[in-house]
matplotlib code that plots the C-alpha trace (Angstrom):
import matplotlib.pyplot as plt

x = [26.4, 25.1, 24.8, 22.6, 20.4, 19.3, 18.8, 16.7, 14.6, 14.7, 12.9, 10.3, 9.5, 9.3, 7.3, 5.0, 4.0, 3.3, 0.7, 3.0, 1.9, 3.5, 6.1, 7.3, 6.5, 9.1, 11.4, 11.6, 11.2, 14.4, 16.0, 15.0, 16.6, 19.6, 19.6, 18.9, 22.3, 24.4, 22.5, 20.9, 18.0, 16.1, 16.4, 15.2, 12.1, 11.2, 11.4, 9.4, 6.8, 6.9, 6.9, 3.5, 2.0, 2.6, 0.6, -1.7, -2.9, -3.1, -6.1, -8.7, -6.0, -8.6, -6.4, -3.5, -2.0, 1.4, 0.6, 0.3, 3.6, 5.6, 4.5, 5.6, 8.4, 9.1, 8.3, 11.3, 13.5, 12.3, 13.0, 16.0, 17.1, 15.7, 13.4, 10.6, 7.8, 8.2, 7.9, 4.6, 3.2, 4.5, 2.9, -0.5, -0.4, 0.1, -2.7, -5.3, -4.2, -4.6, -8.0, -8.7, -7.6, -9.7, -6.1, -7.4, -4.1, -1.9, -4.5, -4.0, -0.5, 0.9, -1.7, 0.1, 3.3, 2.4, 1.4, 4.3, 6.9, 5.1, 5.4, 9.0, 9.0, 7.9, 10.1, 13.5, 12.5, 12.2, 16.1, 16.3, 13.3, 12.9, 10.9, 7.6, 8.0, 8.6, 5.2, 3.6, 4.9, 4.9, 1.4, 0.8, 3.6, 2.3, -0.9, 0.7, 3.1, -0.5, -2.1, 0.7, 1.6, -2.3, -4.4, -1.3, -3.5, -6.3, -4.8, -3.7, -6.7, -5.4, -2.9, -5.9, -6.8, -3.4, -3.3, -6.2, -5.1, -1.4, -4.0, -5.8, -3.1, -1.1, -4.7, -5.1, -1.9, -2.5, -5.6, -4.0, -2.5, -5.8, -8.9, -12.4, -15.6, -17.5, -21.2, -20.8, -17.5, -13.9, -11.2, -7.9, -8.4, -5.9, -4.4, -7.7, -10.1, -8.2, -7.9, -11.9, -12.9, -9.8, -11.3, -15.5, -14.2, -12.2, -14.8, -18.4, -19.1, -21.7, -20.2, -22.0, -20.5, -20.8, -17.4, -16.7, -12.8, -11.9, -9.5, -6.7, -8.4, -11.1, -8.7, -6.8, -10.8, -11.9, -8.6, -8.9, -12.4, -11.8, -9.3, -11.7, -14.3, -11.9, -10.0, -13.0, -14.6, -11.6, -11.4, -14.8, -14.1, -10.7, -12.9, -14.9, -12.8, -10.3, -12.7, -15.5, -13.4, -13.9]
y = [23.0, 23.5, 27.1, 26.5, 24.2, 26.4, 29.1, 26.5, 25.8, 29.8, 30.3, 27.7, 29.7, 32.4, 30.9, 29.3, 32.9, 34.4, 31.2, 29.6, 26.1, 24.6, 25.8, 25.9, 21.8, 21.8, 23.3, 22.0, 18.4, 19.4, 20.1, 16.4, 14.6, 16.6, 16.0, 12.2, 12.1, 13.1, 11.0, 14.2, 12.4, 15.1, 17.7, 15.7, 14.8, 18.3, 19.4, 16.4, 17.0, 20.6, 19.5, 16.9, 20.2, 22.7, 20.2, 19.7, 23.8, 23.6, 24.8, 22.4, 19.2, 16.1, 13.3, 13.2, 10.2, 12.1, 13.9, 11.0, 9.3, 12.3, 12.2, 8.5, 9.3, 11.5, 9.7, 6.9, 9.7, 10.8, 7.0, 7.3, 10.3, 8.1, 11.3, 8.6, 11.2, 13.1, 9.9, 9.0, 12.4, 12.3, 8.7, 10.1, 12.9, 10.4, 8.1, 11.1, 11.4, 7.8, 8.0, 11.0, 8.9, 5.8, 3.9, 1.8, -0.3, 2.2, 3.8, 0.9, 0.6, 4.2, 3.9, 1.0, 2.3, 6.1, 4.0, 1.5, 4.7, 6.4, 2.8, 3.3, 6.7, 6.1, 3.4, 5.3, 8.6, 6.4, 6.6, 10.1, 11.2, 11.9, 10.0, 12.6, 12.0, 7.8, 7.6, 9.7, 7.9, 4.3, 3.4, 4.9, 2.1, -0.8, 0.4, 0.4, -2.5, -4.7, -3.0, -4.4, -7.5, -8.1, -6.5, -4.5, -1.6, -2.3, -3.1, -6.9, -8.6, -12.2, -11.8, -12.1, -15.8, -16.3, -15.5, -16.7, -20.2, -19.9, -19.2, -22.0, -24.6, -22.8, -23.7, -26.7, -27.9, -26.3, -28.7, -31.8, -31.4, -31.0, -32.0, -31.8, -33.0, -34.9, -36.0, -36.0, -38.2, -36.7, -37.6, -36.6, -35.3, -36.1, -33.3, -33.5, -33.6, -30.3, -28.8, -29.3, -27.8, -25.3, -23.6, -24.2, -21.7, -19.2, -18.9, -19.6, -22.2, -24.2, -28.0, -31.0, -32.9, -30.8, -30.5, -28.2, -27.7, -28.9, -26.7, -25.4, -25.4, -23.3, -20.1, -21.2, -20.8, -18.3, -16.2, -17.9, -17.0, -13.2, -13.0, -14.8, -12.1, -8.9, -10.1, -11.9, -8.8, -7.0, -9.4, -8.6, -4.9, -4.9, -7.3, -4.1, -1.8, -3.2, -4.6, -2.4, -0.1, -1.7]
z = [-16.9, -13.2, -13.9, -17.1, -15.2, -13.0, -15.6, -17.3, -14.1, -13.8, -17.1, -16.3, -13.1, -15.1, -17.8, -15.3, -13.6, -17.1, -17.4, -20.2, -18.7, -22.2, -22.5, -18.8, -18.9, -21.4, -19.6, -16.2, -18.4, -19.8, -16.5, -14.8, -17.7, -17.1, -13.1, -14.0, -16.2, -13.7, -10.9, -9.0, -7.9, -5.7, -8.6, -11.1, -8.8, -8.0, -12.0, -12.9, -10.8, -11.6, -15.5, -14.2, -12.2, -15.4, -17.9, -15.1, -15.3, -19.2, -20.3, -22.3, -21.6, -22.0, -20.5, -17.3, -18.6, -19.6, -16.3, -13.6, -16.1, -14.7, -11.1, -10.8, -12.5, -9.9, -7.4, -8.6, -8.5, -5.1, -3.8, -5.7, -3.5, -0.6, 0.2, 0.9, 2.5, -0.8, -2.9, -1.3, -2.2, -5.8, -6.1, -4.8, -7.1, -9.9, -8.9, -8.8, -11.9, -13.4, -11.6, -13.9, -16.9, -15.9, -15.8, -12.9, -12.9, -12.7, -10.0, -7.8, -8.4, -7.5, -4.5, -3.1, -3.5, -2.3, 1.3, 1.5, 0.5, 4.0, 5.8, 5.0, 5.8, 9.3, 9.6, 8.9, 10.9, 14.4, 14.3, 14.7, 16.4, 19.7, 22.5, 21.6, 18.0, 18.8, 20.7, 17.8, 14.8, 16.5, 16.6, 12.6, 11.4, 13.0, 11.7, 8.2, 8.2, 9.4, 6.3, 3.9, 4.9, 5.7, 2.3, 1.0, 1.6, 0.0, -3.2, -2.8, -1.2, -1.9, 0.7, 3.4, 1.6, 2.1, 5.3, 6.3, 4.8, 6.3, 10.0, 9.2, 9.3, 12.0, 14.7, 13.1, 14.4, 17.7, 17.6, 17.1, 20.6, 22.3, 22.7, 20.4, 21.2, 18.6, 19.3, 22.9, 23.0, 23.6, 20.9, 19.8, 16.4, 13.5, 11.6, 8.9, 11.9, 13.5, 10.2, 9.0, 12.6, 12.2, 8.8, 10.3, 13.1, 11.2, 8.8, 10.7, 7.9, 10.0, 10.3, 9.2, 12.7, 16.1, 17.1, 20.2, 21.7, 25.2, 27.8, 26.2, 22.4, 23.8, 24.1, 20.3, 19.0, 20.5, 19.1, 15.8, 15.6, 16.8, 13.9, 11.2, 12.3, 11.2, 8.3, 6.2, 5.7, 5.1, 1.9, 1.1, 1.5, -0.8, -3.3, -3.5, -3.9, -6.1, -8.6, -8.7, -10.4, -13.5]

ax = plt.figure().add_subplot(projection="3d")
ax.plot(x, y, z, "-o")
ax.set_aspect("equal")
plt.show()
């Protein structure tokens, strides 16, 4: 069976120099589905995307839906096979190609998982790196994992009101154990008082009562402010991009 699997893949190869794009599809599609009985993840990843990168080439072909359906099935297998690097590739390919299909769903989808399959990446090949390869690949996945927990790359932008709302709370409480200025007399805010003067700094919502922090609040604002100034935009910015799509 081995033997006529690779005699199979053989005649796609061969196929696929003669410029028999259908044909060769065919074959290497035939091959995957045979890898993925038996549970041979990697091989059924590289015939799939060979099968997606045959169709691809076909001349006249009007839509890459069937196309980017066999690079994310790929891509599965590839995770499958925990080859993670060769995942994220596969689940690029397969969102150029639901961009070329106007499948913006499936676009943002494969996008999000073709970055969080590198995240992972990165995260796995620190244990067997060595201290060159640590420095280089350290800095990349904190850059990531910020990304996804933060906007999930661009592709969740609720996760910033979220977070922004979790932030909110978090200060306000900080507040309550300090001390705000309101109209020229020093008070110990309650946990509304903390929390309206908590989401006027975040945001820069101008607030109806001047409240101003005392000592130790001064350094919880001025972080809480430096934060609200980097991740409100970033919502704006996914907003964009996510939305304008459509």
């Amino acid at each position: 069976m081995s033997q006529e699997k690779k005699s199979v893949e053989q005649q796609a190869h061969d196929l696929l120099e003669h410029e028999n794009y259908q044909e060769a599809a065919q074959l290497y599609l035939r091959a995957a589905k045979d890898y993925q009985r038996q549970d041979k993840h990697d091989r059924a990843a590289i015939c799939l995307a060979a099968s997606a990168s045959s169709r691809a080439l076909i001349l006249g072909e009007k839509t890459f839906h069937h196309v980017a359906f066999l690079y994310e099935e790929g891509a599965q297998e590839a995770q499958a096979a925990n080859d993670l690097e060769y995942a994220s590739m596969l689940y690029k390919y397969a969102a150029i190609a639901y961009e070329r299909d106007n499948n913006n769903n499936s676009l943002s989808e494969c996008f999000f998982k073709s970055k969080e399959a590198h995240r992972r990446y990165l995260l796995e090949s620190l244990l067997h790196v060595n201290f060159k390869q640590f420095t280089q690949r350290i800095v990349p996945l904190i850059s990531a994992t910020i990304a996804y927990f933060l906007w999930g790359y661009g592709e969740r932008p609720h996760r910033i009101i979220l977070f922004g709302l979790a932030l909110i709370l978090i200060f306000a409480l900080f507040y309550t154990h300090g001390t705000l200025i309101r109209d020229n007399v020093a008070i110990k805010p309650n946990f509304f008082q903390s929390a309206y003067f908590s989401f006027t700094t975040y945001t820069k919502v101008a607030a109806e009562e001047n409240m101003l922090p005392v000592g130790f609040n001064k350094v919880f604002a001025v972080i809480e402010s430096f934060i609200g100034i980097f991740t409100l935009p970033l919502y704006l910015t996914g907003l964009c991009r996510k939305y304008l799509r459509y």
